[in-house]
C-alpha positions in Angstrom: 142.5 88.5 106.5 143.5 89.4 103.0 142.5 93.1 101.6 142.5 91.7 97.8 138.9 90.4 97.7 136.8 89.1 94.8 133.6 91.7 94.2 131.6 88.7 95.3 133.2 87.9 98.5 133.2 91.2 99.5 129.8 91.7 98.3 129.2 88.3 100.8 131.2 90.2 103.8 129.5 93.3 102.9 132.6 95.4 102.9 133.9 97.7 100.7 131.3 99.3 98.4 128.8 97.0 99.9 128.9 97.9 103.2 125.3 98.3 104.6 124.4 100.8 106.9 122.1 100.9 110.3 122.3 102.4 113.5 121.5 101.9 117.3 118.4 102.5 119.6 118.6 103.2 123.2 115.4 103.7 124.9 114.1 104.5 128.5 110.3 104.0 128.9 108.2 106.3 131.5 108.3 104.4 134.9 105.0 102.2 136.3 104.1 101.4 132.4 102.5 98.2 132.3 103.4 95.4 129.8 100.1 96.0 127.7 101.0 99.2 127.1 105.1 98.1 126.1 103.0 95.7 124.1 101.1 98.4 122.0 103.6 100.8 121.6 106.1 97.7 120.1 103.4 97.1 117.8 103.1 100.8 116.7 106.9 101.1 116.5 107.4 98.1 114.3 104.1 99.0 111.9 104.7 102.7 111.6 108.5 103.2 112.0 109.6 100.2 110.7 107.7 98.3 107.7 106.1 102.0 107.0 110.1 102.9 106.0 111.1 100.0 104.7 113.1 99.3 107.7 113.4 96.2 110.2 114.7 96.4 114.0 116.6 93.7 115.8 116.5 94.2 119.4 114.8 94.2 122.3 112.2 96.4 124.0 115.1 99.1 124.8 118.0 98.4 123.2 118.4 97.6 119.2 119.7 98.0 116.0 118.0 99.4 112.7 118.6 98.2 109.1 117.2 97.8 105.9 114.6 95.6 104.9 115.9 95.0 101.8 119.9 94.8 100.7 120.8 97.6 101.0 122.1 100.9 103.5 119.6 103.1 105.7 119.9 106.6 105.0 120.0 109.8 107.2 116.4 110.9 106.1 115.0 107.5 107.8 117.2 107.9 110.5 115.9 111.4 111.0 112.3 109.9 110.1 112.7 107.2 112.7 113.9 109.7 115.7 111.1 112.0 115.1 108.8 109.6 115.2 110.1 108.0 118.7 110.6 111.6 119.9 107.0 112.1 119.5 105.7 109.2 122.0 104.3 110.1 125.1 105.5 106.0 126.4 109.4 107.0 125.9 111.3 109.4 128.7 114.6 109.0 126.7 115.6 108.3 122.7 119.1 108.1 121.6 119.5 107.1 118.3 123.1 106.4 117.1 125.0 108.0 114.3 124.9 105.8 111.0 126.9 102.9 111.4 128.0 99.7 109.5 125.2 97.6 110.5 127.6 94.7 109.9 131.1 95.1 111.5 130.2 98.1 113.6 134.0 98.5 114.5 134.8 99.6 110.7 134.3 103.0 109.9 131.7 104.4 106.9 133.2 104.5 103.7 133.3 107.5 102.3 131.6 106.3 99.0 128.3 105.1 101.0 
């Protein structure tokens, strides 16, 4: 593929200075929860964590990937924000929360400039 992009393709391909940054979930919940419970703690994740930082997931129940709500790149404060917050729920046995990523060709590396 051709390196000499317009700004607005590569504004479209978010690459370049408009790469857009996320990263991954990986979550173990405590064995014998039931699905009620799953339920509600979903619910609090995506209220609290999520909307309440401006953030949205795309995932499933133990596996995802964070972004921005908005255009834009998460930043390590949210990140850090985000882990906390997971860290602190008695439902979860195990939180691994990726390095910062591009949340769009996860195979590139961050730009520098980001």
């Amino acid at each position: 593929m051709a390196t000499n992009r317009s700004r607005r393709l590569r504004k479209k391909l978010c690459v370049d200075e408009f790469q857009e940054l996320g990263f991954e979930l990986n979550l173990d919940f405590k064995e014998g929860l039931d699905d009620e419970a799953v339920d509600a703690f979903l619910e609090a994740f995506l209220t609290e964590a999520m909307d309440g930082n401006g953030l949205d997931y795309v995932g499933g129940d133990d596996f995802g990937l964070v972004c921005k709500a908005t255009r834009g790149s998460v930043t390590e404060e949210q990140r850090a924000i985000v882990e906390a917050w997971l860290k602190a729920r008695p439902e979860l046995t195990r939180v691994e929360v990726s390095a910062l990523l591009d949340a769009w060709h996860p195979e590139k590396p961050i730009n520098p400039a980001v």
